[in-house]
MARVEX-139188 format. One line per 8 residues: number of its first residue (from 0); their letters; for each residue z, y, x of N, C-alpha, C. Coordinates in Angstrom, 3 decimals. Each point is the difference from the previous one (the first is absolute). Example, Ala and Ser with C-alpha at 12.3 -4.5 7.8 and 13.67 -1.06 7.14 Angstrom:
BEGIN
0 = as = 7.800/-5.690/13.190/0.000/1.190/-0.890/0.000/1.200/0.900 | -0.720/1.050/-0.350/0.060/1.190/0.820/0.730/1.090/-0.770
END
This chain:
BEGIN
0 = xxxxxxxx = 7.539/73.267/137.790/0.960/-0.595/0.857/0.032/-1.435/-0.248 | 0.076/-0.689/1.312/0.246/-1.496/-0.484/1.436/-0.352/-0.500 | 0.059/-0.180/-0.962/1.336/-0.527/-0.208/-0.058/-1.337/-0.430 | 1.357/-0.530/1.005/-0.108/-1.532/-0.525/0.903/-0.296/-1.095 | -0.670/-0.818/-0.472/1.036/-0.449/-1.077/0.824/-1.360/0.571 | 1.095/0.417/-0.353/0.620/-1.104/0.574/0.388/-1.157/-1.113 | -0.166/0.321/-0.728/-0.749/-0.851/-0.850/0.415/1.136/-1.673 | -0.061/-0.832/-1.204/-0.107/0.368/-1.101/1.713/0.174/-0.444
8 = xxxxxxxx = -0.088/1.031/-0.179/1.714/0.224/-0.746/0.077/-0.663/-1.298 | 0.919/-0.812/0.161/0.546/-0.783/-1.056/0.397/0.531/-0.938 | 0.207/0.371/-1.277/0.449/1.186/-0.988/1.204/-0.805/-0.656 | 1.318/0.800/0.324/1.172/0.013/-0.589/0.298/-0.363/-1.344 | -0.337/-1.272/-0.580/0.015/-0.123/-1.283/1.677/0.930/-0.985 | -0.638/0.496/-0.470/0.839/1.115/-1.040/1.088/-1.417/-0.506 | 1.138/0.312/-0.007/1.281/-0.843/-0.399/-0.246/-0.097/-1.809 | -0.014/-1.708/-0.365/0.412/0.312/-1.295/1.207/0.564/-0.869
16 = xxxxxxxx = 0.111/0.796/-0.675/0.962/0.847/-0.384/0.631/-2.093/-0.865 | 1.122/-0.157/-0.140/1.161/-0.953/-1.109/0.505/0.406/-0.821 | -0.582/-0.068/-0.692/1.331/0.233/-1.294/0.975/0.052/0.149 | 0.790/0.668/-0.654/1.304/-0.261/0.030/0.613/-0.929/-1.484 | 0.131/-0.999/0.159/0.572/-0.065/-1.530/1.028/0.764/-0.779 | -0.041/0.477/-0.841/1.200/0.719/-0.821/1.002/-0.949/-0.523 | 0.607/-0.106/0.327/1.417/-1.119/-0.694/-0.097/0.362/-1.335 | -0.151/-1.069/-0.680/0.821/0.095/-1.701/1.099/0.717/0.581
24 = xxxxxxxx = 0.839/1.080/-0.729/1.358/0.252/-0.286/0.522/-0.837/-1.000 | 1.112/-0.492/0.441/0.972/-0.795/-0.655/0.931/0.532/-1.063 | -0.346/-0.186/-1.424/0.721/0.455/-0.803/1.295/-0.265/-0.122 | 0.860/1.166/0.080/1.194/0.204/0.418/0.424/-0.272/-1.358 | 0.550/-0.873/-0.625/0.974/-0.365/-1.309/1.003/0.914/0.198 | -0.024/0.241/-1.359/0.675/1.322/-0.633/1.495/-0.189/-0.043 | 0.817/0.504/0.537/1.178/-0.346/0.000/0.632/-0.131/-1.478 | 0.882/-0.540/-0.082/0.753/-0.577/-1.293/-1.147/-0.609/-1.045
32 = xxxxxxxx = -0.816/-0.905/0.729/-0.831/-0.531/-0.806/0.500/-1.389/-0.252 | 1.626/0.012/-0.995/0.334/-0.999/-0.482/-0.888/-0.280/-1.392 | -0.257/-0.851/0.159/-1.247/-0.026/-1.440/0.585/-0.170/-1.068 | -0.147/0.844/-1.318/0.891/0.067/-1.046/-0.127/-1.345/-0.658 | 0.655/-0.770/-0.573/0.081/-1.384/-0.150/-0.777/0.691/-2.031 | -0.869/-0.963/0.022/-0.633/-0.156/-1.594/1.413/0.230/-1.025 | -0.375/0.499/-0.504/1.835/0.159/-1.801/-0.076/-1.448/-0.287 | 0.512/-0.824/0.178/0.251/-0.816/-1.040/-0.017/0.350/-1.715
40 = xxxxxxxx = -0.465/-0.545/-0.679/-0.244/0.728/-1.425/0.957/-1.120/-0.564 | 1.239/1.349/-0.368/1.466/-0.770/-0.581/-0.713/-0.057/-1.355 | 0.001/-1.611/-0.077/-0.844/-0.415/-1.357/1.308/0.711/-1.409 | -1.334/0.738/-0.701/0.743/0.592/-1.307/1.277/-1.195/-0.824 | 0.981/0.255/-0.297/0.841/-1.686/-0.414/-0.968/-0.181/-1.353 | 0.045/-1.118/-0.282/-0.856/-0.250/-1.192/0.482/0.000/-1.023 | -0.390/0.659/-0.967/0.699/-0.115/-1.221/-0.137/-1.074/-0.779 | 1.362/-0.425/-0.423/0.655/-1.118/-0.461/-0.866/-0.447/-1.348
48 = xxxxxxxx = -0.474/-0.727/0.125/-1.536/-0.199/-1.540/1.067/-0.654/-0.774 | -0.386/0.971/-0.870/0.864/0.021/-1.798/-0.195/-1.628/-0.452 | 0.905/-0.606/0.258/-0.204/-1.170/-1.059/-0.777/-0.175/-1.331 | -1.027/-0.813/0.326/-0.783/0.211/-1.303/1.271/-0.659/-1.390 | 0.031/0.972/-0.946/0.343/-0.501/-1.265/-0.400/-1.071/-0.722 | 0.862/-1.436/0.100/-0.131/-0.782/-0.788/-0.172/0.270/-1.725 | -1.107/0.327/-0.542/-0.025/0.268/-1.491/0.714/-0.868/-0.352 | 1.406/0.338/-0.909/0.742/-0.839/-0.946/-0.754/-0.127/-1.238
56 = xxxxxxxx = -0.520/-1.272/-0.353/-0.767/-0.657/-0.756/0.807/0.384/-1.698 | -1.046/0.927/-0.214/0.432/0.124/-1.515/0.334/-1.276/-1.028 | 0.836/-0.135/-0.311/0.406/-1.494/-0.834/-0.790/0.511/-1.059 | -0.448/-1.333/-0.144/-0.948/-0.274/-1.155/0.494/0.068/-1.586 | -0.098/0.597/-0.683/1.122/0.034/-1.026/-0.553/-1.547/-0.924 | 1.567/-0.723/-0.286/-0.142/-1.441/-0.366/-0.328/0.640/-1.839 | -0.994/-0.667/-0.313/-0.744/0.296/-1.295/0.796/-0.545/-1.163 | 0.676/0.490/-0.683/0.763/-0.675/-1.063/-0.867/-0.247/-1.195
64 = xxxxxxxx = -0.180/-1.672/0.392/-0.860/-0.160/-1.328/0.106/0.340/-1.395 | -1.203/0.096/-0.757/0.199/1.194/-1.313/0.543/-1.608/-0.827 | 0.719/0.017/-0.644/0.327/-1.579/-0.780/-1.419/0.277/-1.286 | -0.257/-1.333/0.273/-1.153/-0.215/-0.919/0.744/0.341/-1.759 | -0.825/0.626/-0.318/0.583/0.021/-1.356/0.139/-0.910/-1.024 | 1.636/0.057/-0.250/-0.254/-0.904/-0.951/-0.841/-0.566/-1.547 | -0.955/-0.807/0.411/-0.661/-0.058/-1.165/0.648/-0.278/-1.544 | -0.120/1.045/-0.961/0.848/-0.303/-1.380/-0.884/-1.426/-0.610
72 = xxxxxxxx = 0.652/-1.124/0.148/-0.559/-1.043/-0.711/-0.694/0.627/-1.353 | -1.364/-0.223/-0.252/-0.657/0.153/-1.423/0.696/-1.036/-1.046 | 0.307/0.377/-0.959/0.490/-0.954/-0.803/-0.622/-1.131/-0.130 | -0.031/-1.184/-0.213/-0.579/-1.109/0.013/-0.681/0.171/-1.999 | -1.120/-0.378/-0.188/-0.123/-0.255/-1.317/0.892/-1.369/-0.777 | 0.610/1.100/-0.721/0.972/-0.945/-0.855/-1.219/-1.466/-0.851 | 0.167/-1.231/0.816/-0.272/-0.779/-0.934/-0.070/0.044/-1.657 | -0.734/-0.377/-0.793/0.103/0.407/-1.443/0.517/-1.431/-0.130
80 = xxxxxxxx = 1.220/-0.010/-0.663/0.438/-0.972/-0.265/-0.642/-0.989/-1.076 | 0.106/-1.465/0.596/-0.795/-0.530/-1.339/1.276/-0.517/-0.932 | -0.882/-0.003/-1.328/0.607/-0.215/-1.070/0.905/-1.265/-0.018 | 1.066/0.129/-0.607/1.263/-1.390/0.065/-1.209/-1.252/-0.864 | -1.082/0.099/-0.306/-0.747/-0.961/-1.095/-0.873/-0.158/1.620 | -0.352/0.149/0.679/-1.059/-0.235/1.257/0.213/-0.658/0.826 | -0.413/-0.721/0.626/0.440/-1.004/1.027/0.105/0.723/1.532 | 1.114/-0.711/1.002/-0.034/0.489/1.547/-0.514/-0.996/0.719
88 = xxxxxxxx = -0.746/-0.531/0.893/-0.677/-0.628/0.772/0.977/-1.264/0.475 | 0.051/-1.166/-0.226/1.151/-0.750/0.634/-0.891/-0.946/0.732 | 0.546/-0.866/1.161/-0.695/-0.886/0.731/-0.170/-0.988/-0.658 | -1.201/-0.830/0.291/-0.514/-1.110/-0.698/0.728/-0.844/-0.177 | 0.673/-1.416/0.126/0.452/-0.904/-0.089/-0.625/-1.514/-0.494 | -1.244/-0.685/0.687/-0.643/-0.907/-0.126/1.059/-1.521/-0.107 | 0.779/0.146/1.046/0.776/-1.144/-0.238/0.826/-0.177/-1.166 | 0.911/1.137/-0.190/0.718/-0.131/-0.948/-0.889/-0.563/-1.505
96 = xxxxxxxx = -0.786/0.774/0.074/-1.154/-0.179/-1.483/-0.128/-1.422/-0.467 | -0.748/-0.557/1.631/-0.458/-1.246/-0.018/1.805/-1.055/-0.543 | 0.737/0.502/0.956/1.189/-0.931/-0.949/0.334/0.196/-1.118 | 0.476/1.337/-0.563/-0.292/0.355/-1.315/-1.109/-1.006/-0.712 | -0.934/-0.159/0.001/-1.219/-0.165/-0.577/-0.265/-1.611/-0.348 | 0.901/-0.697/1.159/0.463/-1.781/0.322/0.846/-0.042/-1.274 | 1.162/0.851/0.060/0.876/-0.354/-1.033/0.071/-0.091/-1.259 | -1.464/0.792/-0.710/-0.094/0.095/-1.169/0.642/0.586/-1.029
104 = xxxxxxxx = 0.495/1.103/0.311/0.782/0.515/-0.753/-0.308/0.568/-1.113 | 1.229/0.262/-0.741/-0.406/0.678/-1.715/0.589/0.932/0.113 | -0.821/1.007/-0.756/0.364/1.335/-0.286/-0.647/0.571/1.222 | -0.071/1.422/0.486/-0.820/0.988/0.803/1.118/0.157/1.118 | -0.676/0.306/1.337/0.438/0.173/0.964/-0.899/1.213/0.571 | 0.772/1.071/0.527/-0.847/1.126/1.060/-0.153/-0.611/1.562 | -1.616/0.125/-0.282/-0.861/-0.381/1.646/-0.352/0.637/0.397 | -0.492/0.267/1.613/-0.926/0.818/0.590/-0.634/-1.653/0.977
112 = xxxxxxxx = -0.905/0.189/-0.181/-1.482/-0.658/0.643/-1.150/0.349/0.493 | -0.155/-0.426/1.193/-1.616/0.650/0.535/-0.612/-1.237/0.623 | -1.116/0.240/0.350/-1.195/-0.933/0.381/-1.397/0.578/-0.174 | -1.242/-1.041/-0.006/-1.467/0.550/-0.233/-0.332/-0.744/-1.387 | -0.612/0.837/-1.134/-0.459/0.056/-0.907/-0.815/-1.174/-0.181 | -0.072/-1.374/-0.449/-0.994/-0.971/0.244/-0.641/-0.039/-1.039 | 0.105/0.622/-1.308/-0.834/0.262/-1.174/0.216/0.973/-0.940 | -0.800/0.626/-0.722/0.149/1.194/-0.841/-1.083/-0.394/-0.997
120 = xxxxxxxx = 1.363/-0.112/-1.636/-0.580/-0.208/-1.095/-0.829/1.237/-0.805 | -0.366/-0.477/-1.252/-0.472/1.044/-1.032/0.894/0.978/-0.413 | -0.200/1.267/-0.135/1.511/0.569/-0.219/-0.095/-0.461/-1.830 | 1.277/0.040/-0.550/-0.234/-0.181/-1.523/1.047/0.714/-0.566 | -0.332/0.301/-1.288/1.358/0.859/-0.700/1.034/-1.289/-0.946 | 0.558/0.658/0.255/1.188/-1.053/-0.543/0.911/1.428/-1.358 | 0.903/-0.474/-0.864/1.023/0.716/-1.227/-0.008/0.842/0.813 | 0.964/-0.011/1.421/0.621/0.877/0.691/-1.273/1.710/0.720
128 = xxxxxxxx = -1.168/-0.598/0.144/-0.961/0.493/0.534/-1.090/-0.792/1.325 | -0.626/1.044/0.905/-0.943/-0.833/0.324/0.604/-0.242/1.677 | -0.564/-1.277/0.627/0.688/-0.886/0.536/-0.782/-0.346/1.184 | 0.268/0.049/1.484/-0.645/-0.630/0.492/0.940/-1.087/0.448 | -1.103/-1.171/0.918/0.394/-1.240/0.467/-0.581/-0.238/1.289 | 0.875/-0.521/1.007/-0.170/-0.214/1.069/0.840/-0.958/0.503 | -0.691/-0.904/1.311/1.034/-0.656/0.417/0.485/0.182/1.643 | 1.310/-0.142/0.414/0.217/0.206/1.101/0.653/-0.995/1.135
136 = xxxxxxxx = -0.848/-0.039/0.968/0.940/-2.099/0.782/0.789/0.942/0.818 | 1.456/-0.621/-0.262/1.134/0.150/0.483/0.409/-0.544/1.345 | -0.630/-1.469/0.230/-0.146/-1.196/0.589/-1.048/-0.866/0.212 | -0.501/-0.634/1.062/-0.949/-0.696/-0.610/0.328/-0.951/-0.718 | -1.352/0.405/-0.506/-0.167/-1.173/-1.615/0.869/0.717/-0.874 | 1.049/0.871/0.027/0.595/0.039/-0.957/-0.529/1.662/-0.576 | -0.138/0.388/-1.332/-0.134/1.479/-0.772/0.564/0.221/-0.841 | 0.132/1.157/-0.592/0.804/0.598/-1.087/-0.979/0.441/-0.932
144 = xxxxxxxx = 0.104/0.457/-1.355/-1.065/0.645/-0.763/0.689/1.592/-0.027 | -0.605/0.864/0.296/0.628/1.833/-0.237/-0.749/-0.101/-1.523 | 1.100/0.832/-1.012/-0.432/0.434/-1.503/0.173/1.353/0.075 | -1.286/1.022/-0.034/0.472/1.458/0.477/-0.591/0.633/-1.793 | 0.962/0.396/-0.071/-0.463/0.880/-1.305/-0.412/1.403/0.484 | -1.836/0.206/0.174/-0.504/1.000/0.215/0.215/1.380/-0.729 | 0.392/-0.294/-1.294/0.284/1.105/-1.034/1.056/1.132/0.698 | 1.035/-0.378/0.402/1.671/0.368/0.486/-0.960/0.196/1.672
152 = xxxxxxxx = -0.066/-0.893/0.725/0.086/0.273/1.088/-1.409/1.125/0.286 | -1.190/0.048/-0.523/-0.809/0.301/0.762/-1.345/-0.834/0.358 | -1.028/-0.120/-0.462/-1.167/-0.538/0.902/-0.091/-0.115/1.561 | 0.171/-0.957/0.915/-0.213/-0.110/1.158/-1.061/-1.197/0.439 | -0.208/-0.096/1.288/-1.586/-0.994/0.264/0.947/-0.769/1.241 | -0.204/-1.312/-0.348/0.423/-1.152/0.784/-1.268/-1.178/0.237 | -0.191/-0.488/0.756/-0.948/-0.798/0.188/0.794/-1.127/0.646 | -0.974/-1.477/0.462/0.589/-0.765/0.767/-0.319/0.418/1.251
160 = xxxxxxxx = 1.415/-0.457/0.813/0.177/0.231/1.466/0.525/1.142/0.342 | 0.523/0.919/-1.009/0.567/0.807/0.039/2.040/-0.621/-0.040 | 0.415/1.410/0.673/1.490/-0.724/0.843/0.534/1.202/-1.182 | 0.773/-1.039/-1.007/0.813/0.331/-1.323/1.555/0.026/0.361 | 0.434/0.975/-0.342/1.761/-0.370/0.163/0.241/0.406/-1.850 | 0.563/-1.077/-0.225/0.218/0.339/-2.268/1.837/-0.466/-0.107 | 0.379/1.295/-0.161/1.466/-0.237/-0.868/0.035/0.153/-1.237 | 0.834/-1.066/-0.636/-0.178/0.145/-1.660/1.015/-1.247/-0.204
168 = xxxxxxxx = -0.104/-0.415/-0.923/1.305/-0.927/-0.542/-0.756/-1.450/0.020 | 0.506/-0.979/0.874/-0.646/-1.481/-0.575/0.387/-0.751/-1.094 | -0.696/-0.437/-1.132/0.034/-0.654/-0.895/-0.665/-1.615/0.378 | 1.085/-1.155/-0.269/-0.599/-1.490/0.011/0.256/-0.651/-1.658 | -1.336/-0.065/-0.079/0.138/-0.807/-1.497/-0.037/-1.476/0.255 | -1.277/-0.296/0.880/-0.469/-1.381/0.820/-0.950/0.491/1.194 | -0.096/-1.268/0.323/-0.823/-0.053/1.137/-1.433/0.809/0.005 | -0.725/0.301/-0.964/-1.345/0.821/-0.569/0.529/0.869/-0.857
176 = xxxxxxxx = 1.228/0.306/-0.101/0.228/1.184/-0.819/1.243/1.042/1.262 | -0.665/0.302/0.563/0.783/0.943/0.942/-0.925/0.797/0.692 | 1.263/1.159/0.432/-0.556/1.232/0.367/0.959/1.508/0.152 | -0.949/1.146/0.257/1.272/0.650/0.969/-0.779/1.311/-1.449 | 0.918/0.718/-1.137/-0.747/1.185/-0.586/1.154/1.010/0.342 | -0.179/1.065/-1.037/0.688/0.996/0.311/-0.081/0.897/0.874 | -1.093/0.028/0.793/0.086/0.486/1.128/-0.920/1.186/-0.369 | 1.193/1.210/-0.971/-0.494/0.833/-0.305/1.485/1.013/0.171
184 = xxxxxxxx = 0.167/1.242/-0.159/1.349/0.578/-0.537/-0.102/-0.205/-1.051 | 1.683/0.309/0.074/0.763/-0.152/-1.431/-0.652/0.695/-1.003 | 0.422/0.068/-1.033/-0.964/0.941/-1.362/1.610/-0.057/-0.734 | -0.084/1.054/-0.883/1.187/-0.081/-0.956/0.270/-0.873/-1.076 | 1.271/-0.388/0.266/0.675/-1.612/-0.975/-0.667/-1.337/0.737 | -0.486/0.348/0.969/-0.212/-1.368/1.166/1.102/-0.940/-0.660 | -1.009/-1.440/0.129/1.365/-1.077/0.101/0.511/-0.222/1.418 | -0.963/0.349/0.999/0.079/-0.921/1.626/0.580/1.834/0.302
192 = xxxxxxxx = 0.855/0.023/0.210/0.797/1.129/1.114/-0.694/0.189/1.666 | -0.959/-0.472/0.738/0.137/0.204/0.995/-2.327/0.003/0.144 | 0.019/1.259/0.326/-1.418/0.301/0.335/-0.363/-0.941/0.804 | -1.492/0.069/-0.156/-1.190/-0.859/1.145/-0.811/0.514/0.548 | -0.988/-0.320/0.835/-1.199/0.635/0.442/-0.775/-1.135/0.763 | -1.395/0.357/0.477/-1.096/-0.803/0.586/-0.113/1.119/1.312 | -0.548/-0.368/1.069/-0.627/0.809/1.458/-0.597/-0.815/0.427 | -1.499/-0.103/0.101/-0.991/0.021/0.487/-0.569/0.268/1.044
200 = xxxxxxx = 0.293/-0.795/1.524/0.043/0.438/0.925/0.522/1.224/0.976 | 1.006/-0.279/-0.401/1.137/1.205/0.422/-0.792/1.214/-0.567 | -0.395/0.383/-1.145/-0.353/0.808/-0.559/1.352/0.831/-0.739 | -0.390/1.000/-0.803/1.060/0.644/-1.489/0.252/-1.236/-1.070 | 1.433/0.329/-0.334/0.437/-1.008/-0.749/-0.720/0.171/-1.348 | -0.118/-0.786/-0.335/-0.495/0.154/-2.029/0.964/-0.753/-0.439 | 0.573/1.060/-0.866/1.562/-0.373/-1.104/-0.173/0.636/-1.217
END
């Protein structure tokens, strides 16, 4: 059969199906959703911090000094007394001597004299015993002669320039007959009552 076409059938394009979107559902808040408020944290009260204890300072106990003991003085050594015949040390007296010595007097006088030795004789023995001789400047220019009776007193060593102090009795006969003896202790039935001695540079007395 002829059939005409009257022309080509157009084909009904099939409808695109759309989505539908699904709505989010809206979350329905929960009734009495007052929101519980955080606790405040009722701070614990603090306990009251113990006063630290001032340590009361142990007093120092005040030290009662021990008293030094009294030291018993040691007895002092009793000096040995010298004999009432021995001589005690008296100060020199140069001036007096020297006037003494101007005046010329008679009969014996007790001296003490010192100075330096400007000569030393022979010793010699004399009635009485043995004797030394020496002379001693009082002054310048001026000396005395010492008469030491070695027997009574003792051997001792004098030289010149040696510093003599001699007590003993001065005797003036004259001008070359003078001089200072005796200058020994007493001895028993003495005529001269009053001892002598020589020292030799502030040495021990010889009496």
């Amino acid at each position: 059969d002829d059939v005409a076409w009257a022309g080509s059938a157009t084909p009904t394009p099939t409808p695109t199906a759309r989505p539908t979107a699904t709505p989010t559902p809206t979350a329905t808040p929960t009734a009495g959703g007052t929101p519980t408020p955080t606790p405040t944290a009722t701070p614990t009260p603090g306990s009251t911090p113990t006063p630290t204890r001032t340590p009361t300072p142990t007093p120092t106990p005040t030290r009662t000094p021990t008293p030094a003991p009294t030291a018993t003085p040691t007895p002092g050594t009793t000096p040995t007394p010298v004999p009432s015949g021995y001589p005690t040390p008296s100060a020199c007296n140069d001036a007096s001597f020297l006037t003494l010595q101007a005046s010329h007097p008679s009969g014996y006088t007790e001296v003490t004299i010192c100075g330096t030795v400007t000569q030393v004789l022979p010793e010699k023995t004399t009635s009485s015993g043995l004797h030394k001789y020496f002379y001693v400047q009082v002054a310048s220019g001026d000396s005395v002669e010492a008469v030491c009776n070695i027997d009574v007193m003792g051997e001792f060593t004098v030289n010149v320039g040696d510093y003599a102090v001699v007590h003993g009795r001065f005797y003036y006969d004259n001008a070359s007959s003078q001089g200072i003896d005796w200058t020994h202790h007493n001895t028993a039935g003495a005529s001269w009552p009053y001892p002598g001695y020589v020292q030799i540079n502030n040495g021990p007395l010889f009496s």
